[in-house]
C-alpha positions in Angstrom: 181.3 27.0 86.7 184.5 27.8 84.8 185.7 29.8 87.3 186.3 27.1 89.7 188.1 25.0 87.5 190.6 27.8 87.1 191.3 28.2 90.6 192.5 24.5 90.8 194.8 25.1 88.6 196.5 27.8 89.8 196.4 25.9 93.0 199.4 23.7 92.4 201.8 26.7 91.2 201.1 28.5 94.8 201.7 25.4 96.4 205.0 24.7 94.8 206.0 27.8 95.5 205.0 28.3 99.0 206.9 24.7 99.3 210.0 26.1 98.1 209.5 29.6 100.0 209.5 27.2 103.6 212.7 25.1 102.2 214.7 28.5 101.2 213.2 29.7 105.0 214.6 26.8 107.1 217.8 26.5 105.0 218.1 30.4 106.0 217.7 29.2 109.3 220.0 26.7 109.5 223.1 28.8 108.0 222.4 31.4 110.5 222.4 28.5 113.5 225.7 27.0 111.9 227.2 30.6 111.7 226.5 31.4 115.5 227.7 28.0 116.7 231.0 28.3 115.2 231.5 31.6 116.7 234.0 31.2 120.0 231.6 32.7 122.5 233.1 35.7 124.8 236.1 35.9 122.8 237.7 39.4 121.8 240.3 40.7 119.7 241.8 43.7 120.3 244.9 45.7 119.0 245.9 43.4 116.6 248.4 44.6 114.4 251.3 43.2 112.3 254.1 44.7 111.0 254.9 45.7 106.8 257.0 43.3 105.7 260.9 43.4 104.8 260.8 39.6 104.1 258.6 36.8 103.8 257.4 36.9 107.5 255.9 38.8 109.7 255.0 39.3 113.3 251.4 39.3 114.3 250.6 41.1 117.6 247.3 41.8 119.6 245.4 41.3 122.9 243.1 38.3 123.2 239.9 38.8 126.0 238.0 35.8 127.5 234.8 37.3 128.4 233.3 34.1 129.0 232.6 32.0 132.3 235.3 29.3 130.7 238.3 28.6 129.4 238.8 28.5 125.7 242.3 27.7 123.8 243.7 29.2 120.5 244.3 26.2 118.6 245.6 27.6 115.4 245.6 30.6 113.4 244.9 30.7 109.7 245.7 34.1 107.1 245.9 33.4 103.5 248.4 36.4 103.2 250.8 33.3 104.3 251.7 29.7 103.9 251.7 28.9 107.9 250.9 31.1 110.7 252.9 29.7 113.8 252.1 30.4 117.6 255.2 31.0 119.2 255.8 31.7 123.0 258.4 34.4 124.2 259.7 36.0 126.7 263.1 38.0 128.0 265.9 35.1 129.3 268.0 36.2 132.3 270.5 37.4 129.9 268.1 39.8 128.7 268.0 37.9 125.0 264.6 36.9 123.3 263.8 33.4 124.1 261.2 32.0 121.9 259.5 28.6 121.5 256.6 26.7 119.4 253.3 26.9 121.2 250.8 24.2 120.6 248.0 26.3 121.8 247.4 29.2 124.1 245.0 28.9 127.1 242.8 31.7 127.9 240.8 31.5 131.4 238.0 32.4 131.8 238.0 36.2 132.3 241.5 36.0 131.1 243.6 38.8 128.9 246.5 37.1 126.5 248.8 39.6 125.4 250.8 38.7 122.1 253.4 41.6 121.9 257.1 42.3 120.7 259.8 40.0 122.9 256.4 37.4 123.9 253.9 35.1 122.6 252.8 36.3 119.4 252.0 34.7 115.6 254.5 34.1 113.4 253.8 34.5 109.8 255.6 32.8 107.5 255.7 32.2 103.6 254.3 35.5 102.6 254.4 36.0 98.7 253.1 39.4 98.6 254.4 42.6 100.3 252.2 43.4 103.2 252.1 47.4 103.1 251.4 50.1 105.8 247.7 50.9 105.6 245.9 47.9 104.1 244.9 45.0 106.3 245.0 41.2 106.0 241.7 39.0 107.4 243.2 36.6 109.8 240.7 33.5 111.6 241.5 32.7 115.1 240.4 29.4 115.5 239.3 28.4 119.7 238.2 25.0 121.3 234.5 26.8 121.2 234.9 28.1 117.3 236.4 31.0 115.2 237.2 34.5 115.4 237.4 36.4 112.0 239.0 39.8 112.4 241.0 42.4 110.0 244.3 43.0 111.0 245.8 46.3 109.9 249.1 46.3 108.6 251.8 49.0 110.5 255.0 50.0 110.0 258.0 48.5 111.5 258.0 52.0 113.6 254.5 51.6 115.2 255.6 48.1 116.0 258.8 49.5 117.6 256.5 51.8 119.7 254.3 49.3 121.1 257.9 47.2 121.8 258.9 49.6 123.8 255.8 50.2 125.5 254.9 46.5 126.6 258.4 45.9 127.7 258.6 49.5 129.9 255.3 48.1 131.4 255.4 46.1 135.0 252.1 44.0 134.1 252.5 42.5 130.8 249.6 45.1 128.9 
């Protein structure tokens, strides 16, 4: 008879602790939802680079892909290598100068390529305290109508960046 009596007492321990194995389950659960849903759905980055720095700002470049059936918009960017991260729009005025404005956003249609590059739209990074140096990388968020875009940006030197100048500009599409 003594055994039974021993059994209800372990009894509550497993319950507790199958109670707290469901709660740590569906909190698990919920992150992972709230992960996925900030995520901007069909959005790619590619070629992102930005340049070592000289001063406290920088030039962020890269190719933005809209794999989805909508449009999103690039509503901000946000690096903690700098104190504000600015989209600017660019292009070449008839007098072949750099003409270059604030951007609000930057729409991307659905199915649509953005190219940020040397003399057009790219990010502006300003207030940078610490060097950025050839070969390490700064974490940058790219933050879309339908969420964010975490992705590591390497750092180049101003040469590489000089070479992709000359490339985008040589090019009659824009890539």
């Amino acid at each position: 008879m003594d055994e039974p009596d021993s059994d209800r007492r372990g009894s509550p321990l497993l319950v507790v602790l199958m109670i707290i194995g469901a709660v740590v389950s569906l909190a698990a659960i919920v992150f992972a939802i709230v992960l996925l849903a900030g995520q901007a759905e069909g959005v790619q980055v590619e070629d992102a680079a930005v340049g070592a720095t000289v001063s406290e700002s920088a030039a962020l470049y890269m190719t933005l892909r809209n794999n989805g059936d909508g449009a999103d918009e690039l509503l901000r960017v946000d690096c903690t290598c700098a104190g504000t991260a600015a989209l600017h729009q660019g292009g070449i005025g008839a007098d072949g100068s750099v003409d270059m404005s604030d951007a609000t956003s930057v729409v991307l249609d659905a199915h649509d390529t953005v190219v940020f590059g040397p003399g057009g739209d790219h990010v502006m990074l300003e207030g940078i305290e610490e060097p950025l140096v050839e070969g390490d990388s700064v974490e940058v968020d790219l933050v879309f109508t339908s969420g964010t875009v975490r992705t590591e940006v390497p750092v180049v030197s101003l040469a590489s960046l000089a070479e992709r100048a000359a490339a985008q500009l040589g090019s009659t599409d824009g890539s």
